[in-house]
PyMOL Python script that loads the backbone (N, CA, C, O; Angstrom):
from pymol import cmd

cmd.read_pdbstr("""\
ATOM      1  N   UNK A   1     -31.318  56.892  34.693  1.00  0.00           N
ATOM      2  CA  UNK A   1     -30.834  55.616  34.189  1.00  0.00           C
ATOM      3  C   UNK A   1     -29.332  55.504  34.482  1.00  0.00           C
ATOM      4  O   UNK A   1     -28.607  56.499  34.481  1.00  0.00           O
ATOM      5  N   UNK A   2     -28.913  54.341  34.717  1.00  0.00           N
ATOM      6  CA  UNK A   2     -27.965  54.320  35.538  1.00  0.00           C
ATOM      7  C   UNK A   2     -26.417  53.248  34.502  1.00  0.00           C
ATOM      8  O   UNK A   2     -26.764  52.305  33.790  1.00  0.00           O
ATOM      9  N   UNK A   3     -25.256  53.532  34.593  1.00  0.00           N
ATOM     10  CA  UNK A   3     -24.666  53.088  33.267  1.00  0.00           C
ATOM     11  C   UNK A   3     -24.367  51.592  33.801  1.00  0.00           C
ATOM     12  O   UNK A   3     -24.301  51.233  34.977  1.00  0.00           O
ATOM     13  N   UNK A   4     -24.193  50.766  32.564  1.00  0.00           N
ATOM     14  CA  UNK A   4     -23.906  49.122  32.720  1.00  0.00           C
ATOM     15  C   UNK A   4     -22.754  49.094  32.049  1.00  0.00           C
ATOM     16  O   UNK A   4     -22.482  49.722  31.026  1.00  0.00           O
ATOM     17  N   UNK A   5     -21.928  48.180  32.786  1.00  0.00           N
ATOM     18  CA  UNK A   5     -20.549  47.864  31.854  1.00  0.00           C
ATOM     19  C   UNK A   5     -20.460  46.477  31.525  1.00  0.00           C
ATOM     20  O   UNK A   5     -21.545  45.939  31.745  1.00  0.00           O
ATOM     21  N   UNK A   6     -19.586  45.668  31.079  1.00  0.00           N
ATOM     22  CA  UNK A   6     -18.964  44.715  30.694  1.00  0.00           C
ATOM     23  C   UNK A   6     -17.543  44.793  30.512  1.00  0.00           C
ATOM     24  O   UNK A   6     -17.036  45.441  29.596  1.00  0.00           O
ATOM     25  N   UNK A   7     -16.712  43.968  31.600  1.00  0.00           N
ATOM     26  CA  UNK A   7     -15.827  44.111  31.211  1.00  0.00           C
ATOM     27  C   UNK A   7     -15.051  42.958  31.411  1.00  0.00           C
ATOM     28  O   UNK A   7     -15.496  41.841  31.674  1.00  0.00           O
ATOM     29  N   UNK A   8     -13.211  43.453  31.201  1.00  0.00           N
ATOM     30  CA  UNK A   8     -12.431  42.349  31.255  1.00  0.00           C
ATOM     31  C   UNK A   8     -11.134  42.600  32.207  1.00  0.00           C
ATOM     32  O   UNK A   8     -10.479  43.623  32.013  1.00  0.00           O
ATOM     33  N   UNK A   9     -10.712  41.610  33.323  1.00  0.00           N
ATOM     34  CA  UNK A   9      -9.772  41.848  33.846  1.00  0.00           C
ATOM     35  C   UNK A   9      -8.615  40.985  33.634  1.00  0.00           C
ATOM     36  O   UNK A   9      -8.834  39.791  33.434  1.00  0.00           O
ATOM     37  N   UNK A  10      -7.476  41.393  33.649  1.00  0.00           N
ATOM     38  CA  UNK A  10      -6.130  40.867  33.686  1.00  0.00           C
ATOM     39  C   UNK A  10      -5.891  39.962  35.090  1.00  0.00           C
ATOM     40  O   UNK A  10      -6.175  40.489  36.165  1.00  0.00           O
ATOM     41  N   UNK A  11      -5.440  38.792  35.059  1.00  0.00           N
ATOM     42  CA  UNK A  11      -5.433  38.346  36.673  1.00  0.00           C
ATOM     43  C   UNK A  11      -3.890  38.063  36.422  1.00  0.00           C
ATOM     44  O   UNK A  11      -3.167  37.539  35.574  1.00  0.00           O
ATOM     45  N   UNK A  12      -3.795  38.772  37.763  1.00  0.00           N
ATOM     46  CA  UNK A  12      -2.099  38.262  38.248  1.00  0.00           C
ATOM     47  C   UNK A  12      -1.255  36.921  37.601  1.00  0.00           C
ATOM     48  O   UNK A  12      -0.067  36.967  37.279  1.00  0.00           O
ATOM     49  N   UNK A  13      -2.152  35.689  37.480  1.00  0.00           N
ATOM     50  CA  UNK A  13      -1.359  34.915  36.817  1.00  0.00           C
ATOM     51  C   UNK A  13      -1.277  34.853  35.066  1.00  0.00           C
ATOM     52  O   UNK A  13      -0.791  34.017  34.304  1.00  0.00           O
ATOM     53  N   UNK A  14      -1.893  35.966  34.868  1.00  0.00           N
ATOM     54  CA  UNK A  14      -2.242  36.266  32.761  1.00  0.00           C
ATOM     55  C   UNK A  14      -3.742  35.657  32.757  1.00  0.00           C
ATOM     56  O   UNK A  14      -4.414  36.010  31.788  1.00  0.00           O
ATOM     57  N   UNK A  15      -4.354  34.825  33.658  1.00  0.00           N
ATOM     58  CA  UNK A  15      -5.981  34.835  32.626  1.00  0.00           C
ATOM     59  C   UNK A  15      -6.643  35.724  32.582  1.00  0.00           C
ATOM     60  O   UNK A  15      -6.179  36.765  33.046  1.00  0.00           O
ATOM     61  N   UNK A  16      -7.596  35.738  32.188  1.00  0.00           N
ATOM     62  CA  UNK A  16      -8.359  37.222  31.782  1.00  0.00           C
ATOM     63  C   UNK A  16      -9.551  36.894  32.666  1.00  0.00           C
ATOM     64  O   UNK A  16      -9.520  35.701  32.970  1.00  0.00           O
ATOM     65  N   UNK A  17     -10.576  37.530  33.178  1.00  0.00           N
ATOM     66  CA  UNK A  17     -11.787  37.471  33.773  1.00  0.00           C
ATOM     67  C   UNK A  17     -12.949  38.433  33.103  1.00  0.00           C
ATOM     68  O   UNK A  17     -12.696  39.611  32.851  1.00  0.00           O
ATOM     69  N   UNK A  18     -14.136  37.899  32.853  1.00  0.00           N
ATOM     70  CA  UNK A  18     -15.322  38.526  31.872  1.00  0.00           C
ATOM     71  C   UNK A  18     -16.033  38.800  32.893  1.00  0.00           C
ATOM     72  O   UNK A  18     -16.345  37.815  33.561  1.00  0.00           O
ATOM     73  N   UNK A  19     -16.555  40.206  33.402  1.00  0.00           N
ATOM     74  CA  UNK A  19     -18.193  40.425  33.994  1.00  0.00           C
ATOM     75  C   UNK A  19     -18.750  41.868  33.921  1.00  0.00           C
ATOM     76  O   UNK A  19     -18.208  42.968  33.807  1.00  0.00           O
ATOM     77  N   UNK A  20     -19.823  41.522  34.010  1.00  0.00           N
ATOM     78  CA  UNK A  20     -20.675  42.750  34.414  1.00  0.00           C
ATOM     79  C   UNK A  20     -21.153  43.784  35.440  1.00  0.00           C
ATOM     80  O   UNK A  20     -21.475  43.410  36.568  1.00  0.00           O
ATOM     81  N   UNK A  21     -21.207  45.025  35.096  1.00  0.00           N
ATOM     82  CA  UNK A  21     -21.441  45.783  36.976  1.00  0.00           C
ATOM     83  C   UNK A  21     -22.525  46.719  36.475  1.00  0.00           C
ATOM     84  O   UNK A  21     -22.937  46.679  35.315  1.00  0.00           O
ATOM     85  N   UNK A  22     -23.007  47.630  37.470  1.00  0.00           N
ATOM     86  CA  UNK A  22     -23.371  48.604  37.381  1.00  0.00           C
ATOM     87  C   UNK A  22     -22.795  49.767  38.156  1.00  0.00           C
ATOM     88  O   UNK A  22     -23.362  50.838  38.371  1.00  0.00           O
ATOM     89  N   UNK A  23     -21.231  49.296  38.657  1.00  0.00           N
ATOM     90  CA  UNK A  23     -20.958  50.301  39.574  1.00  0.00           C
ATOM     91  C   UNK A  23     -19.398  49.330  39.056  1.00  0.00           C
ATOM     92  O   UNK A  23     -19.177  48.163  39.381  1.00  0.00           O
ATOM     93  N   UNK A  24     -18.578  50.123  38.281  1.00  0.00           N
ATOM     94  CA  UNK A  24     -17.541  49.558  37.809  1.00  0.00           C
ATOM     95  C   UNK A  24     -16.013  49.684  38.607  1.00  0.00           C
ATOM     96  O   UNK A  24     -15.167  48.870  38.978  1.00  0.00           O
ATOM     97  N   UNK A  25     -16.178  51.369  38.658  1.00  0.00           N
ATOM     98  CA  UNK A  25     -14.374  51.234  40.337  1.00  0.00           C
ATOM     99  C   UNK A  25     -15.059  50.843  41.045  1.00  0.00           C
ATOM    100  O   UNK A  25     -14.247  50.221  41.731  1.00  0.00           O
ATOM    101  N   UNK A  26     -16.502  50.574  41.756  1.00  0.00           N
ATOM    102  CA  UNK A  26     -16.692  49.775  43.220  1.00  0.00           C
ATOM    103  C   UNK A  26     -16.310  48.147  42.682  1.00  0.00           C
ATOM    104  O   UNK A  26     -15.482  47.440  43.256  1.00  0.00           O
ATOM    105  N   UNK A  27     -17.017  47.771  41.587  1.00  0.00           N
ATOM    106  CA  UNK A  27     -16.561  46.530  41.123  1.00  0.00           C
ATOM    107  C   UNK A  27     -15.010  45.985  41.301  1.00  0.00           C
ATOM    108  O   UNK A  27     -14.740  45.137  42.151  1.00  0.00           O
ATOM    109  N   UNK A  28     -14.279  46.404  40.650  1.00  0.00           N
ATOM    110  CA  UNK A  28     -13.249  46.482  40.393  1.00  0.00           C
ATOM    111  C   UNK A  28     -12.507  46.385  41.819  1.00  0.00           C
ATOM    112  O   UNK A  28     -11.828  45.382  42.039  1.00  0.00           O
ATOM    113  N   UNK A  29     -12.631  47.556  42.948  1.00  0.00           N
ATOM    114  CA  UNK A  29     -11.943  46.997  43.664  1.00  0.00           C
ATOM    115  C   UNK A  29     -12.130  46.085  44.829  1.00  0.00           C
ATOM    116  O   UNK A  29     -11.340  45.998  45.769  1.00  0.00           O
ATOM    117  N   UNK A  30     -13.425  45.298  44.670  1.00  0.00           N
ATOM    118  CA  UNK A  30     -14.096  44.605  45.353  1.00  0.00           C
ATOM    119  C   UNK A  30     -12.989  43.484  44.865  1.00  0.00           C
ATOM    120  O   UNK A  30     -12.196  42.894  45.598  1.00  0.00           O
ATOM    121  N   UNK A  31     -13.125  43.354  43.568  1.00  0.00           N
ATOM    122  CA  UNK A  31     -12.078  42.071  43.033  1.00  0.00           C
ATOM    123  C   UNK A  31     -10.544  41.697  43.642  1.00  0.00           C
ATOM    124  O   UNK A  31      -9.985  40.668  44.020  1.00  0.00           O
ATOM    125  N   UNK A  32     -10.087  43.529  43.482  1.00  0.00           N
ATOM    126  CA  UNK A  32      -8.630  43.833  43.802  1.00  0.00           C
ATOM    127  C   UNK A  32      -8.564  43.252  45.776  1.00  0.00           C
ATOM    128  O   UNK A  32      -7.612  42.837  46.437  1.00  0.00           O
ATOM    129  N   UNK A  33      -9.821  43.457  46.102  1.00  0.00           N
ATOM    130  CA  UNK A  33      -9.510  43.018  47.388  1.00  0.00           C
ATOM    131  C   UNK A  33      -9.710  41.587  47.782  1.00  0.00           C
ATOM    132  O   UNK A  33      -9.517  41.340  48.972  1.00  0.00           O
ATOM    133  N   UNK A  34     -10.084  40.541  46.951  1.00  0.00           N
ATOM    134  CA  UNK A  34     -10.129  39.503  47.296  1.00  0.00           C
ATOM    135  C   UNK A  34     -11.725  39.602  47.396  1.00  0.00           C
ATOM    136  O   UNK A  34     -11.634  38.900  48.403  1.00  0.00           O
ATOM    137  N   UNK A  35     -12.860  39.785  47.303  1.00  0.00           N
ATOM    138  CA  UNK A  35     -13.946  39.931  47.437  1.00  0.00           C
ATOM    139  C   UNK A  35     -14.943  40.363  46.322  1.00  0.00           C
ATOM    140  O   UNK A  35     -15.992  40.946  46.596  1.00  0.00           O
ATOM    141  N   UNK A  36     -14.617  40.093  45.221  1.00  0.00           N
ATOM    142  CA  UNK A  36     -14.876  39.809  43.579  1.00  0.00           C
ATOM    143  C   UNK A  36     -15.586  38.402  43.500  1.00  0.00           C
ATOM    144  O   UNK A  36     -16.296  37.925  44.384  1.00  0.00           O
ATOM    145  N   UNK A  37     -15.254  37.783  42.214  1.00  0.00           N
ATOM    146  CA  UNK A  37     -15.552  36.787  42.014  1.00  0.00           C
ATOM    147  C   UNK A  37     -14.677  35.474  42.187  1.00  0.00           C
ATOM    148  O   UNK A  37     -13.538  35.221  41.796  1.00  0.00           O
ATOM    149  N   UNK A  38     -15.916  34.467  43.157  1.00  0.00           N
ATOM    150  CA  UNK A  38     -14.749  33.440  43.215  1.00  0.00           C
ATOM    151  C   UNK A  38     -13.305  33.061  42.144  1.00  0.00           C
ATOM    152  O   UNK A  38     -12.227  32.674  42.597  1.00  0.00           O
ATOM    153  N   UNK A  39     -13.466  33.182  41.327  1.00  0.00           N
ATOM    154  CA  UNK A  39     -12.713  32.922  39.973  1.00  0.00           C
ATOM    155  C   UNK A  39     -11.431  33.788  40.406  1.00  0.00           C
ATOM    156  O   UNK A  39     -10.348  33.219  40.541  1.00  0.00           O
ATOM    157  N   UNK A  40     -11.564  35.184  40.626  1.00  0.00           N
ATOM    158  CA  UNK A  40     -10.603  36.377  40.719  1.00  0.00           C
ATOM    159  C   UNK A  40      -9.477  36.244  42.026  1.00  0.00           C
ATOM    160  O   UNK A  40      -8.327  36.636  42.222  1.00  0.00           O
ATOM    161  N   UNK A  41     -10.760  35.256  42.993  1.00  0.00           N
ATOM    162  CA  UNK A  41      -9.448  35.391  44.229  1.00  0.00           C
ATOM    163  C   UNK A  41      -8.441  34.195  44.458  1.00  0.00           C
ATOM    164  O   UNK A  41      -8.530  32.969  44.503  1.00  0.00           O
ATOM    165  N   UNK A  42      -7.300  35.271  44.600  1.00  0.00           N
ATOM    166  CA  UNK A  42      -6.360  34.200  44.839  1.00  0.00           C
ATOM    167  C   UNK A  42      -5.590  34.368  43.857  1.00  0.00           C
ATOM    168  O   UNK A  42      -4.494  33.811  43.811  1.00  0.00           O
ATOM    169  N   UNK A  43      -6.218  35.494  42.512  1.00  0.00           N
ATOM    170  CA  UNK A  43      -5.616  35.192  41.224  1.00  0.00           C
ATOM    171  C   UNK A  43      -5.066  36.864  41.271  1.00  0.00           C
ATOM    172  O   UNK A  43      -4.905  37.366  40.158  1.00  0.00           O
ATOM    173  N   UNK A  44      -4.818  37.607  42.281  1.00  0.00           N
ATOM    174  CA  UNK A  44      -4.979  38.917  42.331  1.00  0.00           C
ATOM    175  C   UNK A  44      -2.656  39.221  41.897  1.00  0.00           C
ATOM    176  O   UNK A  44      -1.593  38.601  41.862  1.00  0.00           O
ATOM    177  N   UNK A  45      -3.057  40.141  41.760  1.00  0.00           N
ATOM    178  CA  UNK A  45      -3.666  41.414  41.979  1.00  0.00           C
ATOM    179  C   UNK A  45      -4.356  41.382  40.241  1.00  0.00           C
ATOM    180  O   UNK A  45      -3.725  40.784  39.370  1.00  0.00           O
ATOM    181  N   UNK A  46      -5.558  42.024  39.944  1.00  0.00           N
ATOM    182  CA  UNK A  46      -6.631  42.519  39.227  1.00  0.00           C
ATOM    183  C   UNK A  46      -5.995  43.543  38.150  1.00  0.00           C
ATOM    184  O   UNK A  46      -5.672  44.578  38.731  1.00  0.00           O
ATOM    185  N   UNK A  47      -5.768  43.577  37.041  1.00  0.00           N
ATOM    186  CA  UNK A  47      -6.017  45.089  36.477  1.00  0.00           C
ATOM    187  C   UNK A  47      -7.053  45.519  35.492  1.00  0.00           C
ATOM    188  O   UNK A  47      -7.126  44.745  34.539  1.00  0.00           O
ATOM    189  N   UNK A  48      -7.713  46.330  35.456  1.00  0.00           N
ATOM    190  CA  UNK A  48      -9.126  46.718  34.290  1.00  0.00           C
ATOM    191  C   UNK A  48      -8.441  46.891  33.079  1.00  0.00           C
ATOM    192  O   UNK A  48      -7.453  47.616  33.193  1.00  0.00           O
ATOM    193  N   UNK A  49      -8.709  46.339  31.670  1.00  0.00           N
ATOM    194  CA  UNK A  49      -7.919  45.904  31.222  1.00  0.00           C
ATOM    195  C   UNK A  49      -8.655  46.362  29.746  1.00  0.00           C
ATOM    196  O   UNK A  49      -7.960  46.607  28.760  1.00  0.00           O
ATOM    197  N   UNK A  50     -10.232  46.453  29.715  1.00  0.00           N
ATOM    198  CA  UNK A  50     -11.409  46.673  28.842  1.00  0.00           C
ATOM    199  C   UNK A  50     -12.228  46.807  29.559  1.00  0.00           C
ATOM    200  O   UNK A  50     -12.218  46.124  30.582  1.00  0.00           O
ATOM    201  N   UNK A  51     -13.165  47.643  29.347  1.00  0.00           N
ATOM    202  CA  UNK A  51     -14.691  47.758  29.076  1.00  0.00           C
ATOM    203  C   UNK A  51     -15.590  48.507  28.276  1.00  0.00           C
ATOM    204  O   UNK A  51     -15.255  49.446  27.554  1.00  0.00           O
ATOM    205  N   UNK A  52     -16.784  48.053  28.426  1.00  0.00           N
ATOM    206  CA  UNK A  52     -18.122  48.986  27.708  1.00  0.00           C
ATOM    207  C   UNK A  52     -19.094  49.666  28.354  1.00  0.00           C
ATOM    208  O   UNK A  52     -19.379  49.310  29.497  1.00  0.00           O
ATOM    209  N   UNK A  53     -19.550  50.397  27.949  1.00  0.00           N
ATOM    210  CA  UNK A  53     -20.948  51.041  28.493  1.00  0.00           C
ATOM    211  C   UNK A  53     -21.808  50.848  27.679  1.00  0.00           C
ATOM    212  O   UNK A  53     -21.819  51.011  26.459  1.00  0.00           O
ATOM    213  N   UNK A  54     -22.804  50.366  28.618  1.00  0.00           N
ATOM    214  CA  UNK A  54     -24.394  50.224  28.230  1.00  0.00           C
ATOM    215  C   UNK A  54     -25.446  50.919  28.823  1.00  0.00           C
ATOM    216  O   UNK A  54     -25.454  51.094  30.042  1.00  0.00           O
ATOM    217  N   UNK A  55     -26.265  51.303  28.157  1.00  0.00           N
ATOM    218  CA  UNK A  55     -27.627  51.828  28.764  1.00  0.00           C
ATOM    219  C   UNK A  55     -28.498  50.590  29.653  1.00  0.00           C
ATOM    220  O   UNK A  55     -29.417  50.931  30.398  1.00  0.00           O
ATOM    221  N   UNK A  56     -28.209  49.498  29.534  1.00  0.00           N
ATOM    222  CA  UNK A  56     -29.594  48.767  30.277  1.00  0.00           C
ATOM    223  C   UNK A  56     -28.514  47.577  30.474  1.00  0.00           C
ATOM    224  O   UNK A  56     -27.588  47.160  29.779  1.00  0.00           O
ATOM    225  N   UNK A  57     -29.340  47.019  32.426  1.00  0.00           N
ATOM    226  CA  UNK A  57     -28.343  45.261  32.577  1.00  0.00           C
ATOM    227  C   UNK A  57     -28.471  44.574  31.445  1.00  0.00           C
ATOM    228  O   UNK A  57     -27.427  44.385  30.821  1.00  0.00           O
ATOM    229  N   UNK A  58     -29.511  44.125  30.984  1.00  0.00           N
ATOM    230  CA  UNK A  58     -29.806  43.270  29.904  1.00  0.00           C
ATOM    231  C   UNK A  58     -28.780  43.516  28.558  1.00  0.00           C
ATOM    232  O   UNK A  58     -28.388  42.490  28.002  1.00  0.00           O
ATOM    233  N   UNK A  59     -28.294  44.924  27.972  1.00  0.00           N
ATOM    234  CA  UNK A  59     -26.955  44.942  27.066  1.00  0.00           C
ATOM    235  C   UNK A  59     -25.841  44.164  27.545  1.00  0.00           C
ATOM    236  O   UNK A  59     -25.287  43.124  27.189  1.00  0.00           O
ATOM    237  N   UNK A  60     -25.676  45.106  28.579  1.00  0.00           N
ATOM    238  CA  UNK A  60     -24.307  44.854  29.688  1.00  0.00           C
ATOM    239  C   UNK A  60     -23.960  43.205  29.957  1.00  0.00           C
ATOM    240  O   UNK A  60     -22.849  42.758  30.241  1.00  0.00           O
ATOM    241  N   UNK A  61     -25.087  42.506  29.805  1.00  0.00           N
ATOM    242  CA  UNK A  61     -25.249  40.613  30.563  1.00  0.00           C
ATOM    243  C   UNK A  61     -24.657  40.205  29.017  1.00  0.00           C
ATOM    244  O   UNK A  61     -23.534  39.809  28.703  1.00  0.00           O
ATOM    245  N   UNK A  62     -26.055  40.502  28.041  1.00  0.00           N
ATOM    246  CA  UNK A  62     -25.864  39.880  27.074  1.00  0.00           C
ATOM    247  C   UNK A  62     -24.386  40.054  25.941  1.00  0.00           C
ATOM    248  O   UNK A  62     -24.152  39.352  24.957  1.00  0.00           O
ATOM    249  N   UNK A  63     -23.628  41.107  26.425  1.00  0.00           N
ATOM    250  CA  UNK A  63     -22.457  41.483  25.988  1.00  0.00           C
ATOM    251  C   UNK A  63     -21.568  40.868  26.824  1.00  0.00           C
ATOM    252  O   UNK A  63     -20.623  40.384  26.202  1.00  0.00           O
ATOM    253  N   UNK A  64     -21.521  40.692  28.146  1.00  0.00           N
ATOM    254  CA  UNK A  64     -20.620  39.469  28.976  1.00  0.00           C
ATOM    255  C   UNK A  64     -20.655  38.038  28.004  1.00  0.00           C
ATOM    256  O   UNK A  64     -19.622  37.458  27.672  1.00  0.00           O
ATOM    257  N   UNK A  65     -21.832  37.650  27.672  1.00  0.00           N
ATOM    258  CA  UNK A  65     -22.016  36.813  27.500  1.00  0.00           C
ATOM    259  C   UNK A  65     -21.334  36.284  26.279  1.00  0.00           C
ATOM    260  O   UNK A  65     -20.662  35.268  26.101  1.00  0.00           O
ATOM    261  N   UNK A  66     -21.724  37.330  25.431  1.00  0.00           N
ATOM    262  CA  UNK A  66     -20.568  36.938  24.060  1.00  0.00           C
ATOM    263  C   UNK A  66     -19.191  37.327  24.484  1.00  0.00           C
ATOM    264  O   UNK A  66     -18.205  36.734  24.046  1.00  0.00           O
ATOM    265  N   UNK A  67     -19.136  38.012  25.072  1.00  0.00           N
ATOM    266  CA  UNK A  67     -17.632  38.013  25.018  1.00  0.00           C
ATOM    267  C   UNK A  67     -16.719  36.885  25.904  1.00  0.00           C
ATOM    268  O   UNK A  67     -15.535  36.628  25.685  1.00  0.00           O
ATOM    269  N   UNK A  68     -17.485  36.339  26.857  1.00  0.00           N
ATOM    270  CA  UNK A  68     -17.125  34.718  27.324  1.00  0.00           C
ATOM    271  C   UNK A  68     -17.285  33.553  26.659  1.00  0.00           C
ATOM    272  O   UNK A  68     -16.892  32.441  27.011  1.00  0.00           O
ATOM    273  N   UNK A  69     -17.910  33.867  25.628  1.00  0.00           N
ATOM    274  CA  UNK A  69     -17.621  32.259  23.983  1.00  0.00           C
ATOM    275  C   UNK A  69     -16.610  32.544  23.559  1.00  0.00           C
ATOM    276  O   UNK A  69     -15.980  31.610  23.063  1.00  0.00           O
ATOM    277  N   UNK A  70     -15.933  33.990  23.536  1.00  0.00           N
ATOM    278  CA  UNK A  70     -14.735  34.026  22.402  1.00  0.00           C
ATOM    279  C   UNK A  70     -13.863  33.239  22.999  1.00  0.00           C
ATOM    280  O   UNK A  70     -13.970  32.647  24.073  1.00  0.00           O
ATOM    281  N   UNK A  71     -12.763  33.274  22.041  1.00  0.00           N
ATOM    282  CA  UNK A  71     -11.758  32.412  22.467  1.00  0.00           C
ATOM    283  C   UNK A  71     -10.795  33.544  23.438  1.00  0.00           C
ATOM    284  O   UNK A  71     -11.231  34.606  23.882  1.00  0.00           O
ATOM    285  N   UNK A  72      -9.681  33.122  23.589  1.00  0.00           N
ATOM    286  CA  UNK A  72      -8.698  34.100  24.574  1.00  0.00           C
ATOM    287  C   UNK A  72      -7.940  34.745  23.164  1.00  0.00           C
ATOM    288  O   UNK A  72      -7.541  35.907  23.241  1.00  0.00           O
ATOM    289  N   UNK A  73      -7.798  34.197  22.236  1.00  0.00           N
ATOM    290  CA  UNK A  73      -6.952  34.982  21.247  1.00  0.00           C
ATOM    291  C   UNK A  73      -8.262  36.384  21.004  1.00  0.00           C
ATOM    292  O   UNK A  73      -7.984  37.544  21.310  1.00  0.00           O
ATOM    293  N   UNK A  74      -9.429  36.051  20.511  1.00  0.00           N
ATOM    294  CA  UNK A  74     -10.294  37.134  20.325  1.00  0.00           C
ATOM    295  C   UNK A  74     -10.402  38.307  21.295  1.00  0.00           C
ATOM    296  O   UNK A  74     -10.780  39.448  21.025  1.00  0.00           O
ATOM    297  N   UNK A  75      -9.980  37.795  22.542  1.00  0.00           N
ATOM    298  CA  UNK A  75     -10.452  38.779  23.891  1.00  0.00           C
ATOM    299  C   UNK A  75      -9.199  39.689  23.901  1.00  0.00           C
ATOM    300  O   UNK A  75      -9.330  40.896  24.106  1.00  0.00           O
ATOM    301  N   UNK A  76      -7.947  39.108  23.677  1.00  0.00           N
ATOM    302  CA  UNK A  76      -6.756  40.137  23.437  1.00  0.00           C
ATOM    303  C   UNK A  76      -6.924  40.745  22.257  1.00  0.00           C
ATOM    304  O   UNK A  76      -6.203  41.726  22.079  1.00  0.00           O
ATOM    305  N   UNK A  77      -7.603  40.478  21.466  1.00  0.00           N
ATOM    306  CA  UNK A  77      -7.262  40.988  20.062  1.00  0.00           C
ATOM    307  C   UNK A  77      -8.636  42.819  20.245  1.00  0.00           C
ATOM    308  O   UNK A  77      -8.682  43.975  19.825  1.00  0.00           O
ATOM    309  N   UNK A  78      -9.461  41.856  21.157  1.00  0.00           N
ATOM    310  CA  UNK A  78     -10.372  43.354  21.363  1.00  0.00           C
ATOM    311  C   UNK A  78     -10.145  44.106  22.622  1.00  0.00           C
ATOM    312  O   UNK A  78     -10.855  45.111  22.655  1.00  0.00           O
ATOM    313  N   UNK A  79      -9.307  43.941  23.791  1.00  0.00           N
ATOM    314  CA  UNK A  79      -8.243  44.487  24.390  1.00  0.00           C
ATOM    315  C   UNK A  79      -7.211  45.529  23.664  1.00  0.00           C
ATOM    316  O   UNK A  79      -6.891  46.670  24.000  1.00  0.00           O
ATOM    317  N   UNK A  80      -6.833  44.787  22.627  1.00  0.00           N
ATOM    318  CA  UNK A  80      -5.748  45.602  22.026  1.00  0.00           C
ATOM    319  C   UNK A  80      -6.103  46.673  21.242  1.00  0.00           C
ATOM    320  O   UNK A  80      -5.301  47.542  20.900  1.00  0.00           O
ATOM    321  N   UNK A  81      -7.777  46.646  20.809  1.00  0.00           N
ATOM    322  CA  UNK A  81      -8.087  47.748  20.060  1.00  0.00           C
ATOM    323  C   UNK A  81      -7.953  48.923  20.545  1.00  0.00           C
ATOM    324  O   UNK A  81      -7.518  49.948  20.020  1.00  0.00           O
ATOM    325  N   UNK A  82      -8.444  48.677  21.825  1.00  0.00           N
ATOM    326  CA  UNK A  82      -8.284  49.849  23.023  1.00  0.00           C
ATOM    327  C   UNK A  82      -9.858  50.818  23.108  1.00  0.00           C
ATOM    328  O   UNK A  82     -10.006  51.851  23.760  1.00  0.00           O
ATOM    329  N   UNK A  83     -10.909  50.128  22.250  1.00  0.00           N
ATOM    330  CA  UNK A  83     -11.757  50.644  21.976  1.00  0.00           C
ATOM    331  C   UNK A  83     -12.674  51.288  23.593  1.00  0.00           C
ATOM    332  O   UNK A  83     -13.291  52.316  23.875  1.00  0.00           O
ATOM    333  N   UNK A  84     -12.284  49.925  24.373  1.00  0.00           N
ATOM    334  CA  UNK A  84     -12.878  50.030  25.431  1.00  0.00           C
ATOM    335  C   UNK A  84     -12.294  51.289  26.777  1.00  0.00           C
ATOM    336  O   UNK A  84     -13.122  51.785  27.540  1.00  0.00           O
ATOM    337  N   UNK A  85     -11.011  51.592  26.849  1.00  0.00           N
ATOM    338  CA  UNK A  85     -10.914  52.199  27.612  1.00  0.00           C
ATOM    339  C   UNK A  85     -10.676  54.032  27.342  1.00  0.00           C
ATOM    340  O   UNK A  85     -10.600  54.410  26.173  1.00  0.00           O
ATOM    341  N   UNK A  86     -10.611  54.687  28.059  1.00  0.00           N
ATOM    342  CA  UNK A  86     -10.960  56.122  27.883  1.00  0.00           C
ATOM    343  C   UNK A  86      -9.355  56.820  27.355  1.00  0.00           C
ATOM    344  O   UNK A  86      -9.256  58.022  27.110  1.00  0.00           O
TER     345      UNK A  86
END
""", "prot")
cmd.dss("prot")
cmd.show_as("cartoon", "prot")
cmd.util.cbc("prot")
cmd.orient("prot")
């Protein structure tokens, strides 16, 4: 079984970006290279900023998912916990 993340990136101009991988540094620097998500390019340079691990896509989606209703004050505020990174 293979790990799922959710996460959040910092974009060069301060917005934040929400998604999901199953392969998180390949993710990540797919973004950093311009080859991420439309949303990400152009907005570079990228930094990993949060994430989670999940056992299954279906956590990993449905945890993108709430965490793209919050507002931007909520998404820094669970950034700042630091819960997410190692």
């Amino acid at each position: 079984m293979s790990e799922n993340y959710t996460y959040i990136l910092k974009c060069g101009d301060g917005s934040l970006y929400t998604g999901w991988t199953n392969h998180l540094e390949e993710r990540v620097a797919a973004h950093q290279s311009g080859h991420g998500a439309k949303y990400t390019r152009g907005r570079g340079p990228v930094e990993l900023v949060y994430y989670e691990t999940f056992g299954t896509k279906e956590e990993a989606m449905g945890r993108e998912y709430a965490v793209k209703r919050m507002s931007r004050k909520d998404k820094l505020r669970l950034i700042a916990s630091g819960k997410g990174l190692p």
